[in-house]
N, C-alpha and C positions, 0 to 999 in steps of 0.2 A: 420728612426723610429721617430715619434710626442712622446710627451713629455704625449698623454691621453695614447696610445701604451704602454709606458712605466711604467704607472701606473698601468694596466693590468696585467705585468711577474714581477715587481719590487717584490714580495710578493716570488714569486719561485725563483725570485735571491738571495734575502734575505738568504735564506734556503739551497741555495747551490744547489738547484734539475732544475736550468735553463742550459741546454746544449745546442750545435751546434750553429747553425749559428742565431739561437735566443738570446744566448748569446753574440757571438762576436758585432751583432746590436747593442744591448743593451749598452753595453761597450766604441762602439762607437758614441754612443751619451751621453751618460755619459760625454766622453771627450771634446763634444762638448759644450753641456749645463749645465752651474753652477747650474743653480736652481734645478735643480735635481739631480746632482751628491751633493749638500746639504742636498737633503731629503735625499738619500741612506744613506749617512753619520751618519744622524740624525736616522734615523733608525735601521742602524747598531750597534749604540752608545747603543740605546736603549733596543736593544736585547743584546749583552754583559751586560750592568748593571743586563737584571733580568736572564742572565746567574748565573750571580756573586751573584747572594740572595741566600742564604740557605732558605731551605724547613723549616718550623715551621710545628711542628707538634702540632695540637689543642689539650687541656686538654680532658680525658675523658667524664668529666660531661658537660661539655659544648654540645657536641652533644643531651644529655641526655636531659638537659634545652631547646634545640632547638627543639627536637623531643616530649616534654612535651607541651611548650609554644605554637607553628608555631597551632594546631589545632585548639585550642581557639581564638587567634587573628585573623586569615585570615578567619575563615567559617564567612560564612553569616549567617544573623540572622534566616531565613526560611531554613535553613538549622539546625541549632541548634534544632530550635523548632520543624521540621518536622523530622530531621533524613533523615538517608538514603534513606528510599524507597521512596522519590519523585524524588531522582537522578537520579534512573533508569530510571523514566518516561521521565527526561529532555535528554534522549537518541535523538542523531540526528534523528534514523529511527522514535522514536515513535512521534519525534512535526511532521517531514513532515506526518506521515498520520494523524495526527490530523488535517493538513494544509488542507489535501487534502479532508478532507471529512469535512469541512468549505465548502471548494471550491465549493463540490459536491452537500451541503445540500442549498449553497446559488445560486448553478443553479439553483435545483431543482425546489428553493421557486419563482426566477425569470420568470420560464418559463413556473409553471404551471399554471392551473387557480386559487389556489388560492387567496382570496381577507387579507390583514393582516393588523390588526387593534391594535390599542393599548391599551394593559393590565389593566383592570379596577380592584379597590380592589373586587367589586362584582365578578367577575371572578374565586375570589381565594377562595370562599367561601366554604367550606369544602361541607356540602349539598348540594351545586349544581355540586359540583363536583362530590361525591356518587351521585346522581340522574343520570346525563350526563353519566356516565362511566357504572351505574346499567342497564339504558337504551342500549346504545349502546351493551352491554354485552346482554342482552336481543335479542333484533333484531338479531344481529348474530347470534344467537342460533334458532331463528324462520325460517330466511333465510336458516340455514343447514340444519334444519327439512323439511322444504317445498322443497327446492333442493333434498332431498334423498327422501322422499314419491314424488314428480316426478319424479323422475328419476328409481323408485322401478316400478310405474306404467307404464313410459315406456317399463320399462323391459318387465313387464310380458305381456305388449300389442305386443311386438314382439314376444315372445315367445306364445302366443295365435296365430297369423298371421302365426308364421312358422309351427304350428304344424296343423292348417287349410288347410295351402299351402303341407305342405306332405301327409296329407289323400286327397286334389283331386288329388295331382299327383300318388295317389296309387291306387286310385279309376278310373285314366285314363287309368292306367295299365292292370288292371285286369278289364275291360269292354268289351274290343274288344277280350278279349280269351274266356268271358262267352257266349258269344252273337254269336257266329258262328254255333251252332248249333240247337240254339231256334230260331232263324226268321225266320218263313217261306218263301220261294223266290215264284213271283208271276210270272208265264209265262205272252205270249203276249195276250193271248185273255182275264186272269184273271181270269184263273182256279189257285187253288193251288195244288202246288205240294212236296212232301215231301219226 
């Protein structure tokens, strides 16, 4: 057994819980090597001593002070000032989808065509921004208008087409059973005969 080996079980010798042939190793390198049959010693020593301590048992109030004090001194300041519910947000699940839809919204900006420019104060300008948004807001609404009145006219252009398409298929139907007894058949020289 190496002297690193031995610094491995020396912890479960200590404690009494090293058995078999792990121990006798052990033992016999002990007896081979000082500097470690020093630490053992040294460690042995020092496990008896805090054998040998009596337990103290802490004043009551003292927990009290500790359990009053520990909130004040360790929180942080955005913590103080915002309270709890930003803690929850700093939840592991919620940064990584906050990560991820970073991720998602700076593909998106990468790969689409838009062109991105930088933010003038005139941009911010409340009236151009009601105008820009009144507009847009607008069109939209012209576009769903104009998309449903075609798409209403479609409709009823098919709906005209099919019901033109079942009167001549009705009218193909009922031709050849009216007309077998009204045409007169003409023989071969072109007399009629009836």
């Amino acid at each position: 057994m190496t002297c690193a080996e031995l610094d491995l079980l020396l912890c479960d010798y200590v404690d009494g819980t090293l058995h078999g042939s792990a121990k006798s190793a052990l033992e016999e390198h002990l007896a081979g090597c000082s500097a470690c049959s020093e630490l053992v010693q040294d460690i042995s020593g020092a496990m008896d001593f805090i054998d040998r301590a009596a337990e103290v048992e802490p004043p009551p109030e003292l927990m009290t002070r500790i359990l009053h004090e520990i909130p004040y001194v360790r929180q942080p300041r955005w913590r103080r000032m915002f309270g709890g519910w930003f803690e929850s947000i700093l939840q592991p699940r919620y940064v990584m989808g906050m990560a991820m839809t970073l991720v998602s919204f700076s593909m998106i900006a990468r790969y689409s065509p838009m062109t991105v420019r930088q933010l003038r104060p005139a941009d911010l300008d409340p009236v151009k921004i009601w105008v820009s948004v009144d507009d847009r807001a607008h069109r939209s609404w012209d576009r769903a208008v104009k998309y449903y009145e075609n798409l209403r006219w479609v409709l009823e252009l098919q709906s005209r087409l099919k019901e033109w398409t079942d009167q001549e298929q009705e009218l193909q139907k009922n031709a050849p059973a009216a007309g077998t007894g009204d045409v007169p058949v003409k023989n071969k020289v072109g007399s009629n005969k009836k």
